[in-house]
Structures are given as structure tokens and as C-alpha cells.
N, C-alpha and C positions, 0 to 999 in steps of 0.2 A: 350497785352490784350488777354485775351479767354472770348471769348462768348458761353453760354451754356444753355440749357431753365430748368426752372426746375418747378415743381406744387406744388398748394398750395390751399386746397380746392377746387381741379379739376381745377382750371383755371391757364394758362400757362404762366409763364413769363420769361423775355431774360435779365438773367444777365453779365454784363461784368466786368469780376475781372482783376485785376493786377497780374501777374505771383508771384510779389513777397507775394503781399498776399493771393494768394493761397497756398504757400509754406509755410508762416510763422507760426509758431505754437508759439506764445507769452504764456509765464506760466499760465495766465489766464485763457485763450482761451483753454488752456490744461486739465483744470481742470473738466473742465465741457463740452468737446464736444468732440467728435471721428468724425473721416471723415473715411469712409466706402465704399468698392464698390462691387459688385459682377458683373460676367463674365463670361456664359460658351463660354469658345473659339473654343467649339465643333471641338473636332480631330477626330470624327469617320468619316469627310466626304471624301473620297480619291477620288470622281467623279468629275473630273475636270470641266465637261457640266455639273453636275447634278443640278444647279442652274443658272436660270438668273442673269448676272451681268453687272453693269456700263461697257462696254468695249469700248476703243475709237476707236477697229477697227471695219469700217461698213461690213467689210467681216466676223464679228462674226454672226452678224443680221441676215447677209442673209446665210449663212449658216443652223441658226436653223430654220429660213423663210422657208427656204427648205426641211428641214427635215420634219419639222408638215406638208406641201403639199405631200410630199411622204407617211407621214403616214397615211394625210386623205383622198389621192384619187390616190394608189399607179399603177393599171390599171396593163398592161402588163409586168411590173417591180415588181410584186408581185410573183415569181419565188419559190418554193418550195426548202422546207429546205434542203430535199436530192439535188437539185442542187446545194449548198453550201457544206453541209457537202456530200460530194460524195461517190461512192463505196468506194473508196480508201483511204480517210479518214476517213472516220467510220469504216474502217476493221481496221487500223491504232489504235485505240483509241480504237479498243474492245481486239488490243492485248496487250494494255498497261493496261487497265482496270483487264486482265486475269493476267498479270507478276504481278500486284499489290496483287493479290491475292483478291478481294474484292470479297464478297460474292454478289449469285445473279444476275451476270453478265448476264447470259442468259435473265432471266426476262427483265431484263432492254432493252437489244436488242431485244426481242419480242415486246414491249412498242413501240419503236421507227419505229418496221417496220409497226406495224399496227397503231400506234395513232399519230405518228409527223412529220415521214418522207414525208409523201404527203403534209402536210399543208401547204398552204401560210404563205409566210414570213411574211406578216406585218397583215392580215387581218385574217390570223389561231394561228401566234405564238405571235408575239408582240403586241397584241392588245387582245389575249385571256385572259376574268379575272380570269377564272380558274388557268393559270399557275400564273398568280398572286395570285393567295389564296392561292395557293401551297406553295408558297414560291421556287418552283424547279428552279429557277433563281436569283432569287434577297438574298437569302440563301447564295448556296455558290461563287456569287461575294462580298458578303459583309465579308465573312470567309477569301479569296484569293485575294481579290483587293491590299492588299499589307500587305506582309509577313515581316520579319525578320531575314537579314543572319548574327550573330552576330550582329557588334553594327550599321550594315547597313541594308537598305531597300532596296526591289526587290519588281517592282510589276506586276503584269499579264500580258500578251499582252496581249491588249485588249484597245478599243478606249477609252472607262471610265475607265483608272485606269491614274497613272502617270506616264507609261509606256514610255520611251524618246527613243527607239527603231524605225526606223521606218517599217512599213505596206505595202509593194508594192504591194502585192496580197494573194489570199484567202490559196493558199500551202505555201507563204515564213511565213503568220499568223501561220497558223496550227505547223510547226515545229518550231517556237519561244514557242509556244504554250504548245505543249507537251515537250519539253524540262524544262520548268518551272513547270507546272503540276505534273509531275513524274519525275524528275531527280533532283528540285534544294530542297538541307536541307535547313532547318529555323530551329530559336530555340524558342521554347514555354519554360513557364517557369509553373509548376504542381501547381496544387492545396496544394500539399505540396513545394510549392517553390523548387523542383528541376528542372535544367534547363535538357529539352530535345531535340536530333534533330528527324526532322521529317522531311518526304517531304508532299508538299506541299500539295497532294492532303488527305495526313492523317491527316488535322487538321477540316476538316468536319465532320459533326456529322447526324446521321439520323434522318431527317422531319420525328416527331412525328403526329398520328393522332390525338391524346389530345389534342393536342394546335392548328392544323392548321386543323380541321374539314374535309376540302375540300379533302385531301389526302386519296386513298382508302386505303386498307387493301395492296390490292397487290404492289401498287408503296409506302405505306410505307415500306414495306420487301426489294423493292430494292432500296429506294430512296438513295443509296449511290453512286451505277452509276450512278442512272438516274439522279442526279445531276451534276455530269460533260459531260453528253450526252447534257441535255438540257443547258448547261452553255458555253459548246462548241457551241450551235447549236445558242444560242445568240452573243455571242462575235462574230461569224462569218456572221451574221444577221447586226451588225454593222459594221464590214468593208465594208461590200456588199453596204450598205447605202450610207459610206462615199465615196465609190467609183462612184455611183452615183452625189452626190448630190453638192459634191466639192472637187474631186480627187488632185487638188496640192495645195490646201489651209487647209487641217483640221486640217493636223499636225501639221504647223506652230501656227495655232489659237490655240490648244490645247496646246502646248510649252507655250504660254504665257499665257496661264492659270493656267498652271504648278506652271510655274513662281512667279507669284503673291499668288497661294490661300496657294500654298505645298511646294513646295522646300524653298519660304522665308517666309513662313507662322510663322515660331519659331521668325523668327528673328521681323518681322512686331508686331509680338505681342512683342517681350521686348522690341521695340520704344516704343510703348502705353504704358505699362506698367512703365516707368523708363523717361513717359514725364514729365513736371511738373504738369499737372494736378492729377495724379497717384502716382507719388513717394511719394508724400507725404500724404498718406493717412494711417491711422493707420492699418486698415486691409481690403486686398484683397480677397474677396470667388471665388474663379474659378473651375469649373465645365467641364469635360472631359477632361482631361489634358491627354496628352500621359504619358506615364512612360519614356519615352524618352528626351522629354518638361520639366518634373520636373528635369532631372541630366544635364541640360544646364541651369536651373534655379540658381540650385545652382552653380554652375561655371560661372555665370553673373556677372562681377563687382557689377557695383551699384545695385543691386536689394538684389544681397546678402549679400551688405555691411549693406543694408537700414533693409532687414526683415527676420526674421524667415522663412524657407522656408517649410513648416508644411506640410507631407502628409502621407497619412495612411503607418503603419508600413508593409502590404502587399500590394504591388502597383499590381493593376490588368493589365497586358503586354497583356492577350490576348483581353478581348474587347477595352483596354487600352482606357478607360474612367476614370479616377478617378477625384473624388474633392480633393482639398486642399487649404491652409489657407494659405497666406502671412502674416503676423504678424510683426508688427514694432518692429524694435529693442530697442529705445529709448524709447517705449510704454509699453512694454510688458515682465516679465518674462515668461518662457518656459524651459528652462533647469536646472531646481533643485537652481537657484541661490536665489531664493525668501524666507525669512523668510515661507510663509505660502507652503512649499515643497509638502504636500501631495493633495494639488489644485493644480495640474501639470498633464498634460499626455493627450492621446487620450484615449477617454471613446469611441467609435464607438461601438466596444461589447455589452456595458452594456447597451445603448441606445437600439438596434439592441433585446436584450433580453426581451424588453419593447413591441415590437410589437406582435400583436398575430399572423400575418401571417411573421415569419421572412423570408421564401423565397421569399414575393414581392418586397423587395429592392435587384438589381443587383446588385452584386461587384462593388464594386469602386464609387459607386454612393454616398452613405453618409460617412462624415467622419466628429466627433464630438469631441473636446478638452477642458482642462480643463487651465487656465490659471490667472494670475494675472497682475496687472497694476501694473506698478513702480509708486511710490508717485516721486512727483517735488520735486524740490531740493529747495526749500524753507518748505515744509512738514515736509521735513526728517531732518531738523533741528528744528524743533518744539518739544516742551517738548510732552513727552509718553500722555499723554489726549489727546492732536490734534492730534497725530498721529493714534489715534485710529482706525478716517477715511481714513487712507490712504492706507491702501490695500484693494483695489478691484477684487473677485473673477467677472471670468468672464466661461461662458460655450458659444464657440463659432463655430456651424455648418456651412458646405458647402455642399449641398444637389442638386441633380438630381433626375428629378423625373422621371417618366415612360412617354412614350407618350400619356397618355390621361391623365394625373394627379391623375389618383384614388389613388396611395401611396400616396400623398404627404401630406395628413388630415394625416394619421395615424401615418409617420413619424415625423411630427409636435406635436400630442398628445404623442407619445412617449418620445421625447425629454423637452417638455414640463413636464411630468411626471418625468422622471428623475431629472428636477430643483425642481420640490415640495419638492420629496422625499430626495434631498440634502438638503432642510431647514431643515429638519430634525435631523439631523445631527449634531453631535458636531464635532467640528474642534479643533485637538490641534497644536497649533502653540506657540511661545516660546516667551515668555517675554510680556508685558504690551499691546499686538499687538493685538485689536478687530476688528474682519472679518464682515462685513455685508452680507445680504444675495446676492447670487451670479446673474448677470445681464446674460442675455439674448440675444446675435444678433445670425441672420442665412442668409446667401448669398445663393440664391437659383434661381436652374430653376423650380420653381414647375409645371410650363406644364399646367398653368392656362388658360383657353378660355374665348374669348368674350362670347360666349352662355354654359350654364350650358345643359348637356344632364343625369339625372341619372342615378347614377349607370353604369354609361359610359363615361361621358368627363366633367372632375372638371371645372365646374362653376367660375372665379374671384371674384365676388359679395360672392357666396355662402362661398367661401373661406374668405373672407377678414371679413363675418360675423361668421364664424365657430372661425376667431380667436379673434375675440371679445368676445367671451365668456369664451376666455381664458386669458385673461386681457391680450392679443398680439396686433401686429399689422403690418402690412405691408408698408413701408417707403409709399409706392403714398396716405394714408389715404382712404378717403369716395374714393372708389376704382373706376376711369372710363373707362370703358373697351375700349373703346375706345383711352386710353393712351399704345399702343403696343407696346412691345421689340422685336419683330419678325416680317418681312417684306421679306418673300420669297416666291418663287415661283420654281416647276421643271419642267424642260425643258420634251422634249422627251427620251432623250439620257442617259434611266436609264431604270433600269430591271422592275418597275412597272407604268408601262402606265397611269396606272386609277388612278396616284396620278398628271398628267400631268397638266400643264396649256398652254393654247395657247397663246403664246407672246403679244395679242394684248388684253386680258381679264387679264394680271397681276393685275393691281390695283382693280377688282370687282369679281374675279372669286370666289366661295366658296371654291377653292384649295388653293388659297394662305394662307399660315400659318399668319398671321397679327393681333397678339394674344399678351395678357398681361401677359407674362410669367414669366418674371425674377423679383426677391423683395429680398429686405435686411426684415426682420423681427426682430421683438424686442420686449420686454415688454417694458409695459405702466404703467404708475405712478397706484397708485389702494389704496384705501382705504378699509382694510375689514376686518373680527374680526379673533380672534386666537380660540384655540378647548375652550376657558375660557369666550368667549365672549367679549374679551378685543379689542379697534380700535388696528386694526394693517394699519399702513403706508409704502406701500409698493412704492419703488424709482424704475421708468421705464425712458423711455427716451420719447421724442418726433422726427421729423424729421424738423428741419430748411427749408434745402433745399433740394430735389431733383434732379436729371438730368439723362436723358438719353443722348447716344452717340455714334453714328453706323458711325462716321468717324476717330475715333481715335485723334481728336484734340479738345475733348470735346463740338464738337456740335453734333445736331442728325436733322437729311434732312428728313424732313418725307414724301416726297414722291419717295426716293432714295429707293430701294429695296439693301439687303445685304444677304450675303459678296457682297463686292465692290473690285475692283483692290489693291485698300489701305487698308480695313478694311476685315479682313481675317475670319470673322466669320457670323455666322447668327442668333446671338443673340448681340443687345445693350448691353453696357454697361452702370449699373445703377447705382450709386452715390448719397451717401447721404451724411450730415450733422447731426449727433443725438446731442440730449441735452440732460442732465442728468436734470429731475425733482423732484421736492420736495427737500426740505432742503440742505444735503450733496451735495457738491461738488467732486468731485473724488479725 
């Protein structure tokens, strides 16, 4: 049996199904419903601390117990940076900085002598919001937390990366340290898809003052050191910490964090994926997939036996975030096989063409295709009239949105646009074969919030009424924002402090993310005239059932914060049941 809750005019109910009739797809059943799920499995986290997690060992606890005591009343252990990064280390790293050739070099050492070198550790560098507006730390560890040497991963010494090295003191860090920094190649792959090697520290790019305000003129000209000065000056900030605060335990706790969230984080998601709650679903929308993650997808038994493994024709490797689409095999054609061939393909472009502002969507973040249903094999025996209904176009998105949601209206209206403008459209396809107009789903993080802030942080409510006026709809219905896909919190043990929560405020804090972000999206049945005034009856679907599920065995613990030891992400997975309304059957 699985047990899983699902809503139904906001109010919550706990069903318990039979594995086998979760699995079964009777011809009926087929005709008229799709089972659906979206998932960002979010792969951009490489901070092994950077989240609270269920852990069963109590020497996690009190290790970050210790650290938030350190950083809120650090006293005589507040030791300046230069007593870290010392003479001999910072001459060390201003000659590697010079060999690299990077412009600016001086400046940047001027910076340090006068603005960071005397600072206290916890109460001038890691606590100041300035270098957090900077972005001078949290920039390039998110650039360098972990690289790519070929088809393998390297990642920073440093306490937050997945670094399996170990740390015995502040010089044996430093030359791990700099030996990675400047000596070890990766390979990036161009904006024209050529693969390049690079060392590590040339895959950073210059803090802009355009975007990150707080940056002056002078440290944007040299923010190219003074991003591995001050990146150095943190990393070494946290071993200093962990030698304090639990010198023969943090490793080990960290190893088994490794463990769970990274090193089997691929494998933990194709359990979930390939359980039976999951395998049998017609399509999956998942969202920040590695470009890594997608070429073990397709090299997965059962997942590639069961679906189309669908994702954009340029997979993004450097923020390697991308969406893409699981598409059932026995559901769906996708590769030219289909009488109606020219409703085939990824449209991502021409959607993307639709937006007025096309740089607000990052790479990798939407990806939109064109696809058809197989008719049942009782259809396809039907004389040419019945079969009229049996191929069904479908345009099917998997979409990430930005961290306040402000694309995600517009990415929506675009895609939206794009379906009008397809009714429009004549379709030639071959022999006595009549196309209906084409349906509608979208898997998505759209980075929805309980509270609407204008013009600043996309509203749920607002959203889930912006798409009612598009004869859309979001799988939770009369939307309540208080039904969350997101249930996290961050620790200390990350480059921007002022997004912290203290261990003991996780469930009330205004930090924690505990937000309704993730939705399948679809049209809705509609009734409405043609440019002649004629009714036109337009076929949407509804949502049966619902379910969220932040354990992987299709139930959801709402007051479990995630990722968990078992469930490797920090986003629910959300499942739906659609039904095809008005007349037609599929």
C-alpha cells in the first residue's frame, strides 16, 4: 500500500492505494487521464552544511549548536583575518595571483591591507552585510565549489564543498588550496558549444556594479582578485571555526553528508524516480538537472526503457541547471514516428522569441516541446471517423523560475501565446487524420511565495489569478498558500550569513523558504466565441488528485524540513492526476 495526501478544494486528504493500481493503466483509464509530476531536484547545491537536515547523528546538532554560539558571541576567538591568512600566505597567493596574469593585482592588495586585513573574523568579515551584497564571497564559491576534470568532479578545499581531502591545519588547507585554484584544468563547454580547458580560477567572471549596486567603482575594476583574496580569506575563516568548535568530528559529519545529499544524490533520485509511485507516470517535468544527471538518465535501465528522456538540444554544463521532460514511451510519440510529424520537436526558441525581455530567463531554465499521444489500440482499429479523435497534439513545458518569481507571469503568457497562435495554424498531416487543438501541461518551479511583494516577489494567489484569465490553471486549484513545496532552512556554514536561521527558530523564522512553489499547470475546459462569434468549446483538463512528497515513498511529513538523508532535494515532489473535460476522450 502507499499512502499519500492529496487536496481538493484546499482541504487535505490521505489516500491509500494498491501499488498495483497505481501502476495499472487499464485502456479506459487511458483515455481520458494522464498522471503527471514535476520535480526540481535542485543540483546547484554542492554545500554539504548549507541546509538543516534530519540527521541521526546528535554530533551534527551540536556541532552547528556550536557554531551559531561562536558566531553570536565569538569574544577572544574573534582573531583577525591577517592572523589566518598570514604574511606568508597572502605573499604566497599575490605571487600566484601575478603568474596568473590577472589584471589589477595591486589594487586588490591595497584593498586588503587597508580594508580586511585587520578585520575580525566573525564580527568584521562573516557577519558583514556589505560583503554579502557584494557578492565578493558567495560569487566565486558558487563559480568553484566544484569544477569538472573531464567526465569527473574536483571540488575546492574548503569545509562547504564536497571536498573528501582532509584539513589538519590553516598551511596544509592553503596548499590544497592553491594547488586547485591555479594549477588544476576543468573543462567548460562555450556558448558555442566548444569544449574548453581552463584552470580553475579562469572560470570567474567580474562583479558587476549594474547588478550588484553595493560594489564600488574601484573594487569592481579589481574584483577579479579580490575575489579569490576574499574567498581565500573565508574558506580559511572556516577551517579556523571548525578547529575550534569540533576539531575531530566535522569531517567525519561532513563525509556523511557527502554521502547522502552528493555523491548518491544521482542514484537516490532514480530510486524515486523508477519507484512505483513514479514509473508510472506519463510525464515527469524536472527542473536543474545536471548535464551530467541527464547522460546517467539515459543509461538507466528502467527509466529509459519506460520514457523519452527529453532535454534541450544545448544542455547548460556551466550553471548546469537545466529542465527537461520524461515522456512515456507507450504514451507519447516524439521522434518522427507519428502520422502528424510536423507537431514534433523542442520549440524552446520560439517560445523564448515570445518574451519581451528575453535575457530574464537563464539558460537551462525553460525547455518547451511539441509532441503527440498514441491513440489505444482499440482506436487504431476504428474505422477513419473515430479515429479522427485520436491524435492528440500536446505542447508540454518544464520551467525554473528566477528566485523571486518575477519571470515566471511572463514565461507563462509567452508559452500561452505560442498555443493561441498554433490554433491558428493549419496542420497538414496525411490521410483522413483530424488534429484538435493542442493541450496544454507545464511542470514548474515558478518561485511562487506565500506573500505577494510587488514588482518584487510573485504572489501565489496573484499567480494562480493572473492564470485564470488565461483559461489556465495550477494542479492545487483555489490556491492555499499555506500548502508549501519548500521546507528549508540555512545553517551558518555558507558565504551569506543574513540568509542564516538559528537551529532553534527553523519552523517560525521569516528565513525559512516554506513557500508554494512547485505546480503542474494546464488549460481548463472554456467556453468562448471564434473572430465570427460562433461558441467555440474549448477541451482542458481538470486535477483529480493531487500529492505532494518530500520522502520519496510518496508521502510528505510536513513538519520534516528537506532535503533529508533519504530525499535529496529541497523541493517536494508534486503529482497530479488530470482529466480530460468536455466531450472527447483522448
Amino acid at each position: 500500500m502507499i499512502t499519500f495526501q492529496h487536496f481538493r478544494n484546499n482541504q487535505q486528504y490521505v489516500l491509500n492505494l494498491n501499488i498495483k493500481d497505481v501502476a495499472a493503466h487499464t485502456e479506459e483509464g487511458m483515455n481520458n487521464k494522464l498522471r503527471v509530476a514535476t520535480w526540481n531536484v535542485a543540483a546547484i547545491n554542492n554545500n554539504p552544511f548549507e541546509y538543516f537536515v534530519e540527521h541521526d547523528d546528535p554530533a551534527y546538532f551540536e556541532l552547528l549548536r556550536r557554531v551559531e554560539e561562536l558566531i553570536d558571541a565569538p569574544g577572544e576567538k574573534d582573531v583577525t583575518l591577517g592572523t589566518l591568512i598570514d604574511e606568508e600566505i597572502f605573499a604566497d597567493l599575490c605571487r600566484e595571483l601575478e603568474m596568473a596574469k590577472l589584471a589589477h593585482v595591486d589594487a586588490a592588495r591595497g584593498l586588503w591591507k587597508r580594508e580586511l586585513r585587520d578585520r575580525r573574523v566573525v564580527s568584521g568579515f562573516l557577519r558583514d552585510e556589505g560583503i554579502g551584497a557584494k557578492r565578493l564571497c558567495s560569487m566565486p564559491d558558487r563559480v568553484t565549489n566544484k569544477v569538472s576534470i573531464g567526465q569527473k568532479a574536483a571540488y575546492r578545499p574548503s569545509v562547504i564543498s564536497c571536498f573528501e581531502g582532509k584539513i589538519s591545519d590553516l598551511h596544509n588547507w592553503w596548499e590544497q588550496w592553491k594547488l586547485f585554484m591555479f594549477a588544476t584544468k576543468v573543462t567548460v563547454v562555450s556558448k558555442t558549444n566548444e569544449t574548453l580547458s581552463k584552470r580553475v580560477f579562469e572560470m570567474l567572471n567580474p562583479i558587476s556594479r549594474k547588478k550588484y549596486p553595493a560594489v564600488t567603482e574601484y573594487e569592481e575594476m579589481c574584483s577579479l582578485p579580490l575575489q579569490l583574496i576574499c574567498l581565500a580569506a573565508f574558506d580559511a575563516s572556516l577551517v579556523y571555526i571548525m578547529s575550534l568548535v569540533a576539531p575531530d568530528e566535522w569531517h567525519r559529519i561532513k563525509m556523511s553528508l557527502v554521502a547522502a545529499l552528493h555523491k548518491n544524490k544521482f542514484s537516490k533520485i532514480f530510486e524515486i524516480l523508477e519507484s512505483p509511485m513514479y514509473i508510472c507516470c506519463d510525464a515527469i517535468f524536472l527542473q536543474e538537472v545536471a548535464a551530467a544527471m541527464v547522460h546517467h538518465l539515459q543509461e538507466h535501465p528502467s527509466i529509459q526503457s519506460g520514457f523519452h528522456i527529453l532535454s534541450p538540444e544545448s544542455l547548460d554544463g556551466k550553471r548546469d541547471q537545466n529542465s527537461i521532460i520524461l515522456l512515456s514511451k507507450s504514451r507519447f510519440y516524439v521522434d518522427g514516428s507519428s502520422p502528424v510529424t510536423s507537431w514534433e520537436g523542442e520549440i524552446t526558441s520560439q517560445v523564448s522569441a515570445l518574451l519581451s525581455d528575453k535575457a530574464a530567463v537563464a539558460d537551462g531554465d525553460l525547455f518547451v516541446v511539441r509532441c503527440v499521444m498514441k491513440p489505444t489500440a482499440s482506436q487504431q482499429s476504428e474505422s477513419s471517423s473515430h479515429r479522427q479523435s485520436s491524435y492528440r497534439r500536446f505542447i508540454l513545458g518544464s520551467f525554473h523560475g528566477d528566485t523571486d518569481g518575477m519571470v515566471t507571469i511572463p514565461v507563462i503568457d509567452a508559452i500561452h501565446k505560442y498555443l493561441r497562435l498554433s490554433e491558428l495554424d493549419e496542420l497538414e498531416v496525411p490521410g483522413p487524420i483530424f488534429v484538435h487543438r493542442p493541450l496544454l501541461i507545464v511542470g514548474m518551479d515558478a518561485n511562487t511565495y506565500k506573500i505577494h511583494d510587488e514588482g518584487k516577489r510573485q504572489g501565489v494567489i496573484e499567480f494562480a489569478r493572473h492564470l485564470a484569465g488565461l483559461n489556465l490553471a495550477t494542479c492545487w486549484g483555489a490556491v492555499d498558500p499555506n500548502v508549501y513545496t519548500t521546507y528549508n532552512a540555512r545553517t551558518c556554514l555558507q558565504p551569506q550569513l543574513n540568509k542564516a536561521v538559528r537551529m532553534t527558530e527553523r519552523a517560525y523564522s521569516p528565513l525559512t523558504d516554506r513557500n508554494p512553489k512547485d505546480h503542474i499547470l494546464f488549460q481548463t475546459s472554456s467556453c468562448t466565441s471564434d473572430q465570427v462569434g460562433r461558441e467555440v468549446q474549448r477541451t482542458g483538463f481538470s486535477a483529480k488528485t493531487v500529492s505532494r512528497d518530500n520522502t520519496g515513498t510518496g508521502t510528505f511529513l510536513p513538519r520534516t524540513p528537506f532535503p533529508t538523508l533519504n530525499f535529496p532535494s529541497d523541493h517536494a515532489i508534486v503529482c497530479a492526476e488530470l482529466q480530460l473535460e468536455h466531450h472527447e476522450s483522448f
